[in-house]
C-alpha positions as CSV (number, residue, x, y, z in Angstrom):
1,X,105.6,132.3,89.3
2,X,103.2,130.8,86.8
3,X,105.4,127.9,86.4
4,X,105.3,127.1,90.1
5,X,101.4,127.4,90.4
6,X,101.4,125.0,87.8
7,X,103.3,122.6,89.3
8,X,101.7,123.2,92.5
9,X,97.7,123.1,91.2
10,X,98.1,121.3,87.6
11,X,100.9,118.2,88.2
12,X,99.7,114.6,90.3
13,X,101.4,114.8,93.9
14,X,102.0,111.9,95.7
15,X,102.2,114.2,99.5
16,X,100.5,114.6,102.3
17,X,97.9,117.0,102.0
18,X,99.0,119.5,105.0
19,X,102.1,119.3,103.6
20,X,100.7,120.5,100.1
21,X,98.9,122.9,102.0
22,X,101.8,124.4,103.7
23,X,103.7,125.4,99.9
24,X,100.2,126.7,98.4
25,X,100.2,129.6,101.6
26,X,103.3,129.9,100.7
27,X,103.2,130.2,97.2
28,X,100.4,133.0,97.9
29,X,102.0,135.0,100.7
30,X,104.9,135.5,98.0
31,X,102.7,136.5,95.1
32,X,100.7,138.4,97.5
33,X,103.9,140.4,98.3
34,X,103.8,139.4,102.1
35,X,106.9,137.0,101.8
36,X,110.4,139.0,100.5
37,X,114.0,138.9,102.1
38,X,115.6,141.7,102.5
39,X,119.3,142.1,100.4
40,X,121.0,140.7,103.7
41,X,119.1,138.1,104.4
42,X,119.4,136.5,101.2
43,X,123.4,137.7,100.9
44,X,123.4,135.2,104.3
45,X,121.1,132.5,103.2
46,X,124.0,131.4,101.1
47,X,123.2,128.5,98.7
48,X,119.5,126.6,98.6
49,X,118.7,124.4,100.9
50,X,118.2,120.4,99.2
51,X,117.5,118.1,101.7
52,X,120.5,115.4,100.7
53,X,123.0,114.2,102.3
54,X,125.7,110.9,101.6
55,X,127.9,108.7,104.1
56,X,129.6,106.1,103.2
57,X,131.9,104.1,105.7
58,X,134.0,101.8,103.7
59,X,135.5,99.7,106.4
60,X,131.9,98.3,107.1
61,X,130.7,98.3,103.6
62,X,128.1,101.1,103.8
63,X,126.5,104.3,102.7
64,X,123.8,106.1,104.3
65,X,122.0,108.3,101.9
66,X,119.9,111.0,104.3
67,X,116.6,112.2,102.7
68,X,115.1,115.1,104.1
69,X,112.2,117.4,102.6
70,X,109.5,117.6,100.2
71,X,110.4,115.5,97.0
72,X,110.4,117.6,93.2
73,X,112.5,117.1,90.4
74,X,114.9,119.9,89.3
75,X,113.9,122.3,91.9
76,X,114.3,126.1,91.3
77,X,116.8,127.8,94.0
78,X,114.9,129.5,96.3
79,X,115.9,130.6,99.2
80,X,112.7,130.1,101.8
81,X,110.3,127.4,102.2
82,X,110.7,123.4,102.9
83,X,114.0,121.5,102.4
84,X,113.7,119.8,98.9
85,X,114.8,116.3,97.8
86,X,116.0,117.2,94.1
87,X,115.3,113.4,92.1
88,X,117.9,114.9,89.9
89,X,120.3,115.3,92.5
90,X,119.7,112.4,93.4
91,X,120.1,110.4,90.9
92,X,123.7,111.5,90.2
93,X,124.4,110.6,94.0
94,X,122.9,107.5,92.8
95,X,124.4,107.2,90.4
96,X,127.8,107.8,92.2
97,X,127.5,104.6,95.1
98,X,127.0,102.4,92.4
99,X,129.9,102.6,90.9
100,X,131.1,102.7,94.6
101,X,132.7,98.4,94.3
102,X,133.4,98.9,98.1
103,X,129.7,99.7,99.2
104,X,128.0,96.6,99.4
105,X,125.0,98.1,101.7
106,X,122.7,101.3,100.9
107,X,120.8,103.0,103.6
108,X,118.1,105.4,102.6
109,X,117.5,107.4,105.4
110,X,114.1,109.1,104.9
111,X,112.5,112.2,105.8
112,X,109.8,113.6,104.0
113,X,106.1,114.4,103.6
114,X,106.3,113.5,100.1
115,X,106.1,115.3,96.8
116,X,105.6,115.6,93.0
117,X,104.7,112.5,90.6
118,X,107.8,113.6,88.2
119,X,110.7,111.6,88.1
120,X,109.8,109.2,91.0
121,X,109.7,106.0,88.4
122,X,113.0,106.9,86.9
123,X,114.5,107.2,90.8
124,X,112.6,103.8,91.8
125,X,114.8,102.3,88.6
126,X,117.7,104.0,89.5
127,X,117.6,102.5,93.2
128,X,116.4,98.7,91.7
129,X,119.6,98.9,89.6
130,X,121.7,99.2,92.5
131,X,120.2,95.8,94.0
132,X,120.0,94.1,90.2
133,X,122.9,95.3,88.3
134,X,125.4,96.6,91.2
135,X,124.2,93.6,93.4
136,X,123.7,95.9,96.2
137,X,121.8,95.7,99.5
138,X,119.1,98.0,99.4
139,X,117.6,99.3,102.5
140,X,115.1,102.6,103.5
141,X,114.7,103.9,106.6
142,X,112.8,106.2,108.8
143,X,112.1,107.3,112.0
144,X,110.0,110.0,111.6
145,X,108.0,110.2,108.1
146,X,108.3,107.9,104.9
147,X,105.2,109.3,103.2
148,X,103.5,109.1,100.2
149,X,105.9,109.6,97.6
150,X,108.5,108.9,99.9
151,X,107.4,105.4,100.6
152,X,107.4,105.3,96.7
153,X,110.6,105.1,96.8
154,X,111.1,103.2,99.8
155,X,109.6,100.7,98.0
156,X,112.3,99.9,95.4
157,X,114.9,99.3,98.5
158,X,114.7,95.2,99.3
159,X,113.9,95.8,103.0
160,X,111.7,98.9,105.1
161,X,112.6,99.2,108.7
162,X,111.0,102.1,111.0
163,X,111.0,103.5,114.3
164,X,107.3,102.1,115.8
165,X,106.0,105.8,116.1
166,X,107.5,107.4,112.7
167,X,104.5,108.1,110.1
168,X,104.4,105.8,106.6
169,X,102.0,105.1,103.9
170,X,99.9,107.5,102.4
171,X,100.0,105.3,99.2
172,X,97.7,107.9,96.4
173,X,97.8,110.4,94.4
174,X,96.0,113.6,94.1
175,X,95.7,116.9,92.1
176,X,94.8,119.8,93.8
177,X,93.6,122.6,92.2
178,X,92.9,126.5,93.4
179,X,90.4,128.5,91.9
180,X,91.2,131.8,93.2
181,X,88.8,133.9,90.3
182,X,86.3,134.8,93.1
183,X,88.9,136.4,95.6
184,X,90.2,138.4,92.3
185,X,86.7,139.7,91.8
186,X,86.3,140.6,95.4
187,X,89.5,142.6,95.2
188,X,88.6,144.3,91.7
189,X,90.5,142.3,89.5
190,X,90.0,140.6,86.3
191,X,92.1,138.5,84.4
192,X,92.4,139.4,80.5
193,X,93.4,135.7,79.6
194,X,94.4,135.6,75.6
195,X,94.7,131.6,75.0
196,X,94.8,128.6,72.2
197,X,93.6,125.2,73.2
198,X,90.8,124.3,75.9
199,X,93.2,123.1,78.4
200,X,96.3,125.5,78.0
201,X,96.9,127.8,81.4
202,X,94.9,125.7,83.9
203,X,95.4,126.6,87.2
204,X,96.2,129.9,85.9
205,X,95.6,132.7,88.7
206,X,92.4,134.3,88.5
207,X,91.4,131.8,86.1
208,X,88.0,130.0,86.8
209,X,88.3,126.1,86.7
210,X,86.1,124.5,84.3
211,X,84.3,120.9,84.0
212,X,86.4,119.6,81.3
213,X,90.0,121.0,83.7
214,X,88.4,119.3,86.5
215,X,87.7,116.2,84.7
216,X,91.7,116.5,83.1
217,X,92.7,116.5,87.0
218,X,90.6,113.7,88.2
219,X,92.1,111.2,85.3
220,X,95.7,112.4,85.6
221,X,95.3,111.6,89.6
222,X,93.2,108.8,88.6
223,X,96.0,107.3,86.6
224,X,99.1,108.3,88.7
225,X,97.3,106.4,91.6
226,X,96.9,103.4,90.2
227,X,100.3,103.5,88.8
228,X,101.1,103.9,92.5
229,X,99.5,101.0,93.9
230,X,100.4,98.8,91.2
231,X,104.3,99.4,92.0
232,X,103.7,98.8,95.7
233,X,102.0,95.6,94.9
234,X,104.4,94.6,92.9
235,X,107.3,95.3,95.7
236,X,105.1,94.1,98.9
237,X,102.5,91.9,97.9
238,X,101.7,91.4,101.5
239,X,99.9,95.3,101.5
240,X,96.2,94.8,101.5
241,X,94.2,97.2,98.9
242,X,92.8,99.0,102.2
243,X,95.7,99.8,103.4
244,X,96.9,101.9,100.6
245,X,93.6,104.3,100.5
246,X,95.6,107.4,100.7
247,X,95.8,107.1,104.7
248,X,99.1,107.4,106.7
249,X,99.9,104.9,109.6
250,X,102.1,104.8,112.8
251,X,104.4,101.9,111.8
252,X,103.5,100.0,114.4
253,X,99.7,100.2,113.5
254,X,100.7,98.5,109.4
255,X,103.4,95.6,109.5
256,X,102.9,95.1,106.0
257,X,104.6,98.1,105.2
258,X,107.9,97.4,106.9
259,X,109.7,94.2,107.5
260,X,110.7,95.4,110.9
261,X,111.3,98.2,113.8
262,X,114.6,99.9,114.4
263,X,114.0,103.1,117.1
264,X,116.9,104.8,115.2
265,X,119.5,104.8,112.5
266,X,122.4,103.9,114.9
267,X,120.3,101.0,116.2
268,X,120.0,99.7,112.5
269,X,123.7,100.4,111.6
270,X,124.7,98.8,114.8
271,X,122.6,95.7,113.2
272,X,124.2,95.7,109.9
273,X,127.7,96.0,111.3
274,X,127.4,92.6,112.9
């Protein structure tokens, strides 16, 4: 568990923050003891959940790649929580359509609040390749949320299309850290923490943050940020600095994120098969 705090309150997230919110209760109520499946239940949960899923329709030319969940890099299996979008998974699926000669079209169907920093520049490359080296058309989708990291990646495809009402943007970065030592001292506990180096087990429970960890946090989201906005420049020009402040959007209320409306998948397949 002290490897997922520290992804969850020591790593840049490119997410939206309820979302982040939602896996640090969770996070807790597990550590806390409140969250546990009983023998059955994880017997029938079967395998983890990952959010990915791949069609591809040969006669027409094209592969949907479905995209569902928060987005992390060689997830661990756990059995409750969010649907995840593994980047390592990924990739190989990737990896697979391009040497796919009969797709000639690649829908990326998105779904996601967005997620971790890690891996999202090796995926953007990844997807570019299959427009620049597979001569492939590249296309992201979304009719309900493109988000964050999410719209990261969206932003390698050569074309964004979205429903009018689905949720994009949140172009930032943020690290969010929890400084739980005061509810340890409340319920009579202190943490005996033996250590080398002023930075090593940050975020640490029971662990009080200090100036220089904060400061650490603030550059790392400072630099992950800009990193952010400079690839989404460099894809969209058209995206005003204003626009990418961290804020999401209702399509319809930021054309310069999409280069068009679709109210659903079908509607945009139907498009492409003509």
């Amino acid at each position: 568990m002290p490897h997922v705090a520290a992804a969850l309150y020591g790593f840049p997230w490119s997410i939206l923050p309820q979302s982040h919110t939602e896996l640090g209760l969770l996070y807790r109520s597990y550590v806390r003891g409140e969250l546990q499946l009983a023998p059955e239940a994880l017997a029938a949960s079967g395998e983890p959940s990952f959010g990915i899923s791949y069609v591809a329709n040969h006669a027409e030319g094209i592969a949907v790649l479905s995209l569902e969940g928060v987005i992390t890099k060689r997830a661990p299996e756990m059995f409750c929580g969010p649907k995840l979008v593994d980047l390592a998974k990924l990739d190989a699926v990737i990896d697979d359509v391009a040497a796919d000669t009969a797709i000639e079209t690649v829908v990326f169907d998105w779904s996601s609040p967005g997620g971790m920093v890690i891996g999202l520049q090796e995926t953007a490359e990844r997807i570019r390749e299959l427009a620049e080296v597979y001569d492939k058309r590249i296309i992201a989708y979304t009719d309900f949320q493109c988000c964050s990291a999410g719209y990261y990646l969206a932003a390698a495809a050569d074309e964004i299309y979205a429903a009018p009402s689905a949720v994009i943007g949140s172009i930032g970065t943020y690290c969010a850290g929890l400084d739980d030592s005061r509810a340890w001292e409340m319920d009579g506990m202190e943490l005996i923490l033996a250590k080398s180096g002023s930075l090593k087990a940050m975020g640490h429970p029971g662990k009080p943050w200090t100036d220089e960890e904060r400061a650490w946090l603030q550059e790392k989201a400072t630099t992950a940020g800009s990193e952010f906005r400079n690839w989404v420049t460099a894809r969209r020009p058209q995206i005003a600095n204003e626009t990418m402040e961290g804020q999401w959007f209702f399509a319809k209320e930021a054309p310069s994120l999409t280069d068009g409306f679709y109210r659903d998948l079908p509607a945009l397949l139907a498009d492409l098969m003509h």
